[in-house]
N, C-alpha and C positions, 0 to 999 in steps of 0.2 A: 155536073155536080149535083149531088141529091138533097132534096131541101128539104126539110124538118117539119112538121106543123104544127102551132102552139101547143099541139096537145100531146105530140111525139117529144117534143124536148122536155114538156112537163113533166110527162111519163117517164124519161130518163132522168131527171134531176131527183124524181121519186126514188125511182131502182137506187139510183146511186147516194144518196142519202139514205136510204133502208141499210143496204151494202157496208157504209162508212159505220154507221152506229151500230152494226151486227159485228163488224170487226172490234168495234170498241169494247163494245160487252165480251168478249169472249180473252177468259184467260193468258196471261201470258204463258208462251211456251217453254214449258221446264226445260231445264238446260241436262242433257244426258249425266250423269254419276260418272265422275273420273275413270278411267278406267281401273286404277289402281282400288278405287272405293268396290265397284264391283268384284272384284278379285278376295277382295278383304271380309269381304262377309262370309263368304265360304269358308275362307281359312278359317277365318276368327271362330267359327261354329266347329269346325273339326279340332282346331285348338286347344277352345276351351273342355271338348269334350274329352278328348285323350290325356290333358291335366287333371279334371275330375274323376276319371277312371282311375287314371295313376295315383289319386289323393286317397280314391276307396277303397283301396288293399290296405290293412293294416302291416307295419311295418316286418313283423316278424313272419310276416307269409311272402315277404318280398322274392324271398329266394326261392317260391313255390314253384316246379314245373313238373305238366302233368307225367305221369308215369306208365297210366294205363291204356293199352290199344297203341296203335301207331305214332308213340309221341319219342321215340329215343335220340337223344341226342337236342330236342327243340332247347331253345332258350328260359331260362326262368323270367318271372315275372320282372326282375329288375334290368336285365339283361334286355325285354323288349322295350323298356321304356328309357333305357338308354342307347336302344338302338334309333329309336326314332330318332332323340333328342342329335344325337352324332349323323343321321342320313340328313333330318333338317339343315345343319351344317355344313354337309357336305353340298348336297344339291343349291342353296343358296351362295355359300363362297363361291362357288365355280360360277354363277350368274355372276359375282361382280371379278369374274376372273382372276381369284384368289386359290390358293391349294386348298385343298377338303382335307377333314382330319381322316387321317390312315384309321384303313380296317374298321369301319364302319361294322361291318358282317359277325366281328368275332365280339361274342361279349358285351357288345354295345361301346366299342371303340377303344381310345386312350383318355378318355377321361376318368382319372381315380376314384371318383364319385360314389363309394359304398352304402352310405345310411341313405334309408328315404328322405331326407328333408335333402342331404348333397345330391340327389337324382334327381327330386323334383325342382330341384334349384338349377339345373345342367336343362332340364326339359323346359322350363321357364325360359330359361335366356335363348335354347335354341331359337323357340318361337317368336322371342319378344328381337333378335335379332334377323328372322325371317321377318318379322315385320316390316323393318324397315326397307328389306332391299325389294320387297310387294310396293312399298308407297313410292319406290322412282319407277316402277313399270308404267309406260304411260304408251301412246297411239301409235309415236314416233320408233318406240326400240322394242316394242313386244315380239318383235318377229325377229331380233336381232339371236344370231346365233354362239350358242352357249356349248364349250366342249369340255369333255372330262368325260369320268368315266363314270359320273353317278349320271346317268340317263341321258348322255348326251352320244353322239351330236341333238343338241335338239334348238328349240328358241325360247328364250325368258317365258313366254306362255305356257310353253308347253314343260318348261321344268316345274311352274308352279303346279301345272294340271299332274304330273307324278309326285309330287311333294302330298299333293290330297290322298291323289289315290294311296301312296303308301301309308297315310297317317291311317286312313280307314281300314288300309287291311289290317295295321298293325293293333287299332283297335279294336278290333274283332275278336282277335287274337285274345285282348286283356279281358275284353268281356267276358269272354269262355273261363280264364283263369279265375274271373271273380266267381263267376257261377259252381265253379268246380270245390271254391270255398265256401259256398254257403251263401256268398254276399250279392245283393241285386243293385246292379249298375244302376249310378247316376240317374242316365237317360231313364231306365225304366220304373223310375220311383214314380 
């Protein structure tokens, strides 16, 4: 057995009192952000920015779409803001294994929605009803698998990661339209 000398166990009561009150002083450790929190920032940023685009078109140009160079056939301005609002919907319902509204592609779907304030009213609720099926994504079912025909087979992750990407291209899209009118996006004020 190995024996200590008064100055070796002092030495250690030292260490270990140094030790004990270095742990004490030192922060507690943040507890990680939900997952669903992390998720939601994202969205929430691409959201509100495809809402603000869609609010900076004056209504009378809603039905603008471009004409010149390779645009024949593209969508008009209302047309893309009701497409997103109708893909939000679709890609979300099929996460909680619900039918997606038909024809997404044509028009920006079945919803009647013609004046800007019923568009932006359609494009609100899509998001504000993505919201909730983002806030049950949690550690346990993010991998769970999601089928349909809006980007699936895929898993709850991976349907919100194309829900962004498509908000972003479709914003893209709106941004060009503003510029084409004269008018400087949201973002870029």
């Amino acid at each position: 057995m190995k024996r200590f000398t008064r100055a070796g166990l002092l030495g250690m009561a030292f260490l270990f009192a140094f030790a004990n009150a270095d742990a004490q002083q030192k922060p507690p450790v943040q507890e990680k952000p939900a997952l669903h929190s992390a998720i939601m920032d994202n969205w929430k940023f691409i959201s509100e920015s495809v809402i603000h685009v869609a609010d900076a078109m004056p209504e009378e140009k809603y039905n603008f779409a471009p004409t010149n160079g390779s645009f024949t056939g593209v969508r008009t301005f209302a047309e893309q803001v009701k497409h997103i609002a109708c893909a939000n919907l679709a890609f979300f319902r099929e996460m909680e294994k619900l039918a997606p509204p038909p024809d997404c592609e044509k028009g920006g779907g079945p919803d009647p929605s013609h004046t800007k304030a019923e568009i932006m009213k359609y494009l609100r609720d899509s998001f504000a009803y993505s919201n909730t099926v983002i806030a049950k994504i949690n550690a346990q079912n993010m991998l769970d698998t999601v089928e349909g025909r809006y980007a699936g087979p895929n898993t709850r992750i991976g349907m919100v990661m194309v829900a962004v990407w498509h908000c972003t291209d479709h914003y893209g899209q709106m941004v060009e339209y503003l510029r084409m009118n004269g008018i400087i996006p949201p973002g870029s004020k």
